[in-house]
N, C-alpha and C positions, 0 to 999 in steps of 0.2 A: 590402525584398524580399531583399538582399544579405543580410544577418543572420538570416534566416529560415532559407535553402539555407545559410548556412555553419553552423548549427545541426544540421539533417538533415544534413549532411559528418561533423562528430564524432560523430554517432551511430553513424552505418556506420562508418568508421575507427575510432573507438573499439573496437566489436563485432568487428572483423577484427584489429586489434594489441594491444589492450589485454586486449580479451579471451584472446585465446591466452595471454597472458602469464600471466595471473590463473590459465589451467589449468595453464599449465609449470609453477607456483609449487605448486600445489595437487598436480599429478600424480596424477589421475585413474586406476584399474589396471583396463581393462576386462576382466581375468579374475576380478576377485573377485567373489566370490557376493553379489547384493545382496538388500537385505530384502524386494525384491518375490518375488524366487524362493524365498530362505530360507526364512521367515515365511508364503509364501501359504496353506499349509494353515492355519494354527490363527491370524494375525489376518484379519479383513474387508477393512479397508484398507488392508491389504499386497499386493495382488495386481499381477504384473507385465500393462499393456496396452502398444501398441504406440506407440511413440514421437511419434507423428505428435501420437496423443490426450494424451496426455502433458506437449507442448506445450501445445496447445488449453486444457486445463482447466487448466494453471498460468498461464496468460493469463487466463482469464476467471475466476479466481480471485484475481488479485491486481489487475486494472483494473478496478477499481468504480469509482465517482464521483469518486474523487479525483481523476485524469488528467481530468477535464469538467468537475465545479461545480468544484472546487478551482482548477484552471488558468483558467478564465472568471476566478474572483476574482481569479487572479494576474496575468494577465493588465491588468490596473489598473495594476501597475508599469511598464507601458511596454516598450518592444523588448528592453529585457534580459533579459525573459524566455527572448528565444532565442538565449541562450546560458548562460543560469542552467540551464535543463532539461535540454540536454545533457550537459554539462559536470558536474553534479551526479548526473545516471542514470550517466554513463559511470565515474567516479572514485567515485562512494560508492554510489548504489543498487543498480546493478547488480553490484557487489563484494559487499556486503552479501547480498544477495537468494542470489549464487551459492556463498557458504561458508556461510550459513546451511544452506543447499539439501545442501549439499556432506558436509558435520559430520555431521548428521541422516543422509546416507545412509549414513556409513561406521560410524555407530551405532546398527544397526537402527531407522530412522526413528522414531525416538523422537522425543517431544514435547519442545517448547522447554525445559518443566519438567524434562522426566530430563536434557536435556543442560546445562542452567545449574547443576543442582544437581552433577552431575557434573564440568565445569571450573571452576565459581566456590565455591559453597555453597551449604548447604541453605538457609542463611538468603538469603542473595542469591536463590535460586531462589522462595523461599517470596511475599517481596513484588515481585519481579516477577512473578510470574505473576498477584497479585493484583490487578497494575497491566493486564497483558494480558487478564483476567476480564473487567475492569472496560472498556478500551476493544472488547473482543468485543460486550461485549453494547451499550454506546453505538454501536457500527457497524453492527450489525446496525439496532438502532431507527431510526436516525439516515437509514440505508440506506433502509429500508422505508417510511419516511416522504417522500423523495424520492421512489421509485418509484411508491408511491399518489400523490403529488401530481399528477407529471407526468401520469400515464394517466387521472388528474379533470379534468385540463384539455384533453385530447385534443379536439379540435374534431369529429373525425369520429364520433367512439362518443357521445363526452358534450358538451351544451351547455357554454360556456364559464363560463359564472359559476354551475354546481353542485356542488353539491358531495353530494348525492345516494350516488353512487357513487363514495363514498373510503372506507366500510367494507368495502364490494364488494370493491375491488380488497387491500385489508388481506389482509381474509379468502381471496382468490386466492394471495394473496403466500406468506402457514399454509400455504395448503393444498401450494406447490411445497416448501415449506421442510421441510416433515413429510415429503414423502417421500424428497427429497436429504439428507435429517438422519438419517433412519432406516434407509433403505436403502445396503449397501454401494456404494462409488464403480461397480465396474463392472455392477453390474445395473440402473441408474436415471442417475444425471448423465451417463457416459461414453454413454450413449442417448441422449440429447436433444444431446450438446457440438457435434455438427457442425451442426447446426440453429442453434444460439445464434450458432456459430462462423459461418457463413454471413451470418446477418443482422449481425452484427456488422462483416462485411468490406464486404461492400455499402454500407451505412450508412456506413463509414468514406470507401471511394471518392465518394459520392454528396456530401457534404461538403465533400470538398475538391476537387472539380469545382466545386460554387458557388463555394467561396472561391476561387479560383483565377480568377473575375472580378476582384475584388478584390486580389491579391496587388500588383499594382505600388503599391498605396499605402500596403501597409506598411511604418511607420516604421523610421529604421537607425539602430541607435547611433551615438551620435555620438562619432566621439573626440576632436575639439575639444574638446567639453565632457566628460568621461570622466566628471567626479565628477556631474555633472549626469544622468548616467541612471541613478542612483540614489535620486531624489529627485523621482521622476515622479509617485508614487499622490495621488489626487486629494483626500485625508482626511491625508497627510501621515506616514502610515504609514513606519517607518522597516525598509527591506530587511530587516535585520537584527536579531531573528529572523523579521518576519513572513512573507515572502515563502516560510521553508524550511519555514514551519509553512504556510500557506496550500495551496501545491503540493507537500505531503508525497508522496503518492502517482505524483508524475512526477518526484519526485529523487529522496528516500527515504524505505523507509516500513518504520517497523518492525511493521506487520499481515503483509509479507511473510513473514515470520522465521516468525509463527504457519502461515502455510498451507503454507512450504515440506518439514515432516513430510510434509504427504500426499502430496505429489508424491516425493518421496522415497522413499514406498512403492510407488511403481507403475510408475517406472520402472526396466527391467530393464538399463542397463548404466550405470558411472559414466562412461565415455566420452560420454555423452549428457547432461551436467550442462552445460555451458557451451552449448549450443544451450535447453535446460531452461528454467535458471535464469535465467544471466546474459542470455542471447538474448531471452527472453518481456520481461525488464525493460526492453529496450532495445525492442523495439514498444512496449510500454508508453510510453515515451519517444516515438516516433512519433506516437503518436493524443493525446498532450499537447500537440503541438508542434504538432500540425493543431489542435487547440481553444485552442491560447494565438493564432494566427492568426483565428483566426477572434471568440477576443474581441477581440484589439487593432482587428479591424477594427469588429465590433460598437459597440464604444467610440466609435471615429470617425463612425459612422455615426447614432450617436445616443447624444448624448453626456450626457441625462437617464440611462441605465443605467450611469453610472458612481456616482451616489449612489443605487443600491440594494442591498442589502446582502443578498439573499435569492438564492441560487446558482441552485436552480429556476427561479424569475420569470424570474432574467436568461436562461440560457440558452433557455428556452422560446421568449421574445420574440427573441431575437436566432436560433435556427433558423427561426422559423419569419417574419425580417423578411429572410434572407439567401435564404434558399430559397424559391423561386418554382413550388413544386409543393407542395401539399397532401398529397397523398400521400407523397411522399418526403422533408416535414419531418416528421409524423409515424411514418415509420418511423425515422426519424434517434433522435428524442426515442426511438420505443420502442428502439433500441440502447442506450439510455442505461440506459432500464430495464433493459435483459438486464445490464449490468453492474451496477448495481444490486444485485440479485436473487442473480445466481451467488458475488456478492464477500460477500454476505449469508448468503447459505447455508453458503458457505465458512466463514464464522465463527462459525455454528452448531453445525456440524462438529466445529469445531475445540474448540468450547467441550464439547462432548460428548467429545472424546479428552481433552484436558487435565485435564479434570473428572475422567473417569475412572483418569488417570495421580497424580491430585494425591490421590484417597481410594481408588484400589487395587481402583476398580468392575471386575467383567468385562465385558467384550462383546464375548462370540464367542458371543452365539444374537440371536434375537430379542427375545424376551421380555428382556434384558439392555439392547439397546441403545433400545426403549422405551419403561423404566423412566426411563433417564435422560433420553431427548430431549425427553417429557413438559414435565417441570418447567422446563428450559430454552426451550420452545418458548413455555409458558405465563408466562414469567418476560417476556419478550420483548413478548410480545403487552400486558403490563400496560405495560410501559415508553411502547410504538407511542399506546397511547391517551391514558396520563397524558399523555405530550408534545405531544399535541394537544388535549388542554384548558386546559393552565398556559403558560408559557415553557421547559417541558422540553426541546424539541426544540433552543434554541441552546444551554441550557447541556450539552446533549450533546456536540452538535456540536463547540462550545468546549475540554470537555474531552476528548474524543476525538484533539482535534487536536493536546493535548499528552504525553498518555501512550501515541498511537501513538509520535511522537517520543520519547521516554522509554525504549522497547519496542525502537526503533532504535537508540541505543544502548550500552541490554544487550546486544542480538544481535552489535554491532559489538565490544564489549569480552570475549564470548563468544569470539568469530571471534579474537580477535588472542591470546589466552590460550590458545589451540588449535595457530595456528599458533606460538606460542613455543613451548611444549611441545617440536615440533617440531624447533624450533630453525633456522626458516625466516626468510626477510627479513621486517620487519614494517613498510615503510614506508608503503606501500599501504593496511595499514589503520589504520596508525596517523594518519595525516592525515584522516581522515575520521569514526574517533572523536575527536578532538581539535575539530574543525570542528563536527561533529552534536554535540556534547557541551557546546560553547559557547551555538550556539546552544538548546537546551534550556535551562541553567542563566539565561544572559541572556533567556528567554521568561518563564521563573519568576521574577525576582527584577523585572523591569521592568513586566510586565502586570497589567493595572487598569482597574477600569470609570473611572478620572480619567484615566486617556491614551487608552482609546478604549472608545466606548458598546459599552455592552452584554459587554465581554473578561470571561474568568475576573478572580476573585480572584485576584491573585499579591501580592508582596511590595512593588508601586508604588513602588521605588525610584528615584530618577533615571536617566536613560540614562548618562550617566556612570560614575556608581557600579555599577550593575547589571552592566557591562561587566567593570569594575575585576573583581568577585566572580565572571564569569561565569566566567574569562580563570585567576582562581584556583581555582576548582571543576574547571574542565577540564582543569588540570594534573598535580593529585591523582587525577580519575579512568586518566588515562594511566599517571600514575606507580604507582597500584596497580597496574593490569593487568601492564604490564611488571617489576613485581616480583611479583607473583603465577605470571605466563608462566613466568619463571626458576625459582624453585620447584619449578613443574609438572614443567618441562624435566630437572631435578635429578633428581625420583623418574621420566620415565623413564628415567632414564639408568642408576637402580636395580634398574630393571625393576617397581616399585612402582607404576607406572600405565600404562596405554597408553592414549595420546586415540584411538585407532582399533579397540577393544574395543564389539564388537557381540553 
């Protein structure tokens, strides 16, 4: 229990000291003209709303499932989790989340693609984005396929064992995604946010009032044993990298990076980025920190769900064995879907601006934006159902889980080659790309269906060795950035670049 409240302590302290730091550093100018006022006449999703909303949809925008199924699995590693979640939101996600955020807004919220290609290269730009293409649209299926699960299993709508009404809910899912994909953010999503937003706070309180029977038996790290709470997961899974790939989305996630454009369009002051950005990331962190609780106690409580490996199943059975009201597990589970769905759409979205940034589509009418969401929406929908008649669905999952990370990154090596430029401190981010970047490189050279059923392909190296190369991979990526940073720093100092050219 002690380890749990000293988890929620770094979050708040973080968000209050660290946070402020990260904007002194950045210096936010709330008299510049930002792209939601600039830009609102002639793009869509540049329009300035009002701050409150702003928040809202960059919360339900970047908490999807990850912060839930994700954390339930992570949750396997034992009480270190809550202090991994913190600790990691506070010093790299939420850093991440807020120069991404930040960059994009002081460059006419332009998409991840125009600002990569502009501080790094076209070519760097080119195959990350391919890489980002590519986990958009594994997130979205991947997404929509949790979402229909869970609401096929809803006790109260549908009989437990049909499966009847899983195209149903598919086809529900089209139908919200077509019109939040098509319609501008404030005439359609920014209508419904406080609804979503509502059930989604409920839901969260009603959770942790059940857990909150439960909290005195959560376990506390031990510091006797220090090395020993890293060596909890019940399969043998080694912390490093699994645990930062498992609960990408409650430490860091680079799908953030892709969503934080749009928010960047809509809010009207940069003074309002570190409540924005780095603030939504750190709820985020919140509602992690009540689902990693809530699995470690799961776990204990029935400790057959520690060898299932299906994020769904588990969380299902574990709301609705902790919650003692039918009604109010399933509203719980449908918050789950609202993130789901909104983190989906998001990256629908996204994939319709990038797409159109990457071939130089317009869309400022109608008829423009869709042409494109069409093909995207149908591109999606083939995925949703191949992966429910093959094993599509985990090699999605699987790989999503590592070119989100991959995606995180870029954004970070982005952020730190911005701030050289600048010719600002760079230590802040540079520990966090060096960290994220390890672990990445040691996911790729270590992971294999021979170290654990069912993993991507990677290069099934030893854990030793894989280390060795990860350790040198990481160093090289740092060492480019900070010699590319300088560079940058050089032509402006020519006046041959400004990183702040909107």
């Amino acid at each position: 229990m002690v380890t749990f409240f000293v988890g929620l302590g770094i979050l708040v302290l973080g968000y209050l000291i660290y946070g402020r730091l990260m904007e002194a550093l950045f210096k936010p100018d709330p008299a510049r003209v930002v792209p939601a006022v600039k830009n609102s006449a002639e793009y869509e999703d540049r329009q300035a709303l009002p701050h409150g909303k702003c928040m809202l949809l960059q919360l339900l925008h970047i908490a999807g499932i990850g912060p839930v199924v994700g954390v339930i699995l992570g949750a396997k590693f034992g009480p270190v989790v809550f202090l991994i979640i913190p600790i990691g939101n506070i010093f790299g996600g939420a850093v991440h989340d807020y120069f991404s955020g930040m960059i994009s807004m002081r460059n006419g919220a332009k998409s991840y693609l125009e600002i990569s290609k502009k501080i790094l290269s076209r070519k760097f730009a080119f195959f990350s984005t391919i890489f980002m293409i590519i986990a958009l649209f594994a997130l979205s299926t991947s997404f929509t396929n949790v979402s229909a699960g869970i609401l096929n299993s809803n006790k109260i709508i549908t009989a437990a064992d049909s499966n009847d009404f899983f195209i149903f809910w598919v086809c529900l899912a089209f139908l919200y995604y077509g019109l939040s994909t098509f319609f501008p953010i404030a005439s359609f999503l920014s209508k419904i946010s406080y609804v979503f937003g509502t059930i989604l706070i409920v839901s969260t309180i009603a959770i942790f009032f059940f857990e909150s029977a439960y909290i005195k038996m959560l376990p506390e790290f031990d510091l006797g044993n220090f090395f020993g709470n890293f060596t909890q997961h019940p399969q043998g899974q080694p912390i490093l990298p699994m645990l930062f790939v498992t609960i990408a989305c409650g430490i860091i996630s680079g799908f953030h990076g892709s969503q934080n454009p749009i928010t960047a369009g809509i809010e009207k002051n940069e003074k309002n980025g570190r409540q924005t950005f780095y603030g939504m990331m750190v709820v985020e962190g919140f509602l992690a920190m009540i689902w990693a609780a809530v699995g470690v106690t799961g776990y204990a409580l029935y400790p057959e769900l520690a060898k299932e490996t299906n994020g769904p199943v588990i969380i299902s059975e574990m709301v609705r064995s902790i919650v003692n009201s039918k009604i109010l597990s399933e509203l719980i589970l449908f918050s789950v879907v609202i993130l789901a769905i909104t983190t989906a759409d998001a990256a629908l979205r996204t994939l319709r601006l990038l797409i159109s940034d990457a071939f130089r589509f317009q869309q400022r009418s109608s008829e423009d934006r869709f042409l494109l969401s069409l093909p995207i929406l149908g591109t999606c929908a083939i995925m949703v159902f191949w992966s429910n008649i093959t094993d599509g669905f985990l090699i999605m999952w699987n790989y999503f889980s590592l070119t989100n990370q991959m995606i995180a990154v870029m954004c970070l090596a982005v952020s730190l080659c911005y701030m050289r430029a600048k010719k600002k401190p760079l230590i802040y981010l540079l520990i966090p790309l060096a960290f994220l970047s390890f672990v990445v490189f040691l996911y790729l050279f270590w992971i294999s269906p021979q170290h654990i059923a069912n993993a991507p392909v990677g290069f099934g190296l030893s854990y030793p060795m894989a280390c060795a190369v990860a350790a040198i991979c990481s160093f090289f990526v740092c060492w480019y950035c900070l010699r590319h940073g300088k560079s940058l720093a050089k032509l402006t100092d020519e006046k041959k670049f400004n990183p702040d050219d909107d």
